[in-house]
N, C-alpha and C positions, 0 to 999 in steps of 0.2 A: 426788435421793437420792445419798448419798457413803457409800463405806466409808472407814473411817482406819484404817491398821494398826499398830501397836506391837510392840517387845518383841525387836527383830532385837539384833543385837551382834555382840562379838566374844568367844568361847568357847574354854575346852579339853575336849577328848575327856573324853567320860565325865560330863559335868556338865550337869543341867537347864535349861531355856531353858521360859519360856512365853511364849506371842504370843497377843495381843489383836487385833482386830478391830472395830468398833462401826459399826451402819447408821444414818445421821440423813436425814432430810426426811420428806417427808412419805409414809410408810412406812403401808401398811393388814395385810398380813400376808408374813409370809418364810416363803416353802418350806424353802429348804435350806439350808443355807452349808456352803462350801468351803473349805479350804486347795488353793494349787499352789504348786510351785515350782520353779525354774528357777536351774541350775547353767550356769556359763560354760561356754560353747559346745554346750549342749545344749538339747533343746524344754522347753518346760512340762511335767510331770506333774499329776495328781493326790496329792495326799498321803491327805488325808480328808475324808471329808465328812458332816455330819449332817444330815436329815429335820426336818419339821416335828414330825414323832413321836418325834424320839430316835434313829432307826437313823443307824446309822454304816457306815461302810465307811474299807478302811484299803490304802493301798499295800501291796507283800507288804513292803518295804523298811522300812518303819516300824513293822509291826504288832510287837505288844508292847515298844514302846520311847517311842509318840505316845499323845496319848490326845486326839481333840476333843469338846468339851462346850459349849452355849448355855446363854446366860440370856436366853429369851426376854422378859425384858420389861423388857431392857435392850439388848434385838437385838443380842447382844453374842457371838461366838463364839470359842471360846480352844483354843489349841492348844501341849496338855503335851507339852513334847521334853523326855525321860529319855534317858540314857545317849548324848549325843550323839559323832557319828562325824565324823572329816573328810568322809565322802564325801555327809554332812549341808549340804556349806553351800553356800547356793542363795538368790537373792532369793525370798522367801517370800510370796504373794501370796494374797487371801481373798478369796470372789468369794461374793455372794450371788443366790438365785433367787427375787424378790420380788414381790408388789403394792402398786403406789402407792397413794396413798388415793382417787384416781382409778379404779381397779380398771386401771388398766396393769399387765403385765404385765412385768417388768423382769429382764435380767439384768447384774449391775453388777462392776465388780473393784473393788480399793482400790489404793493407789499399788507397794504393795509392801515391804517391811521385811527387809535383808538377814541374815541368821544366816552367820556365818564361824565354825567349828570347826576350830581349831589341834591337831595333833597330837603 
């Protein structure tokens, strides 16, 4: 199982950004997917993350400015960055919590996609 993420760059303050994500092999069902991300010289966060159900949860830092959204039957997870900030840019990384078609139990990241916000 691999995630591939998309969609990083290079930005100015205040303008839209969205990242892709997409899960392939042999995939039987996905809990949740994640957004983190990870600003030089600092840990990983959480950004957001959605449920097999649809709940979301959001950093306090991004709420009303992020939005994340799946197309389940594209295992595909996306993450709407509005009003983006310098203190926005961080290599952006998607992590999902899956079963293989094996019924394994998986939890996976993707390589990463950096977002840079110029101010």
């Amino acid at each position: 199982v691999q995630l591939q993420a998309c969609g990083g760059g290079l930005v100015q303050a205040g303008v839209s950004r969205r990242l892709s994500c997409t899960a392939s092999g042999s995939i039987f069902s996905i809990n949740a997917m994640d957004w983190y991300r990870q600003a030089p010289g600092k840990e990983r966060e959480l950004v957001a993350e959605v449920t097999s159900l649809g709940r979301t949860n959001y950093a306090d830092s991004v709420k009303g400015r992020f939005t994340i959204s799946r197309d389940s039957a594209k295992n595909t997870v996306f993450l709407q960055m509005n009003s983006l900030k310098p203190e926005d840019t961080a290599v952006y990384y998607c992590k999902a919590d899956l079963y293989s078609s094996g019924w394994n139990r998986i939890i996976t990241w993707g390589q990463g996609t950096e977002v840079t916000v110029s101010s």
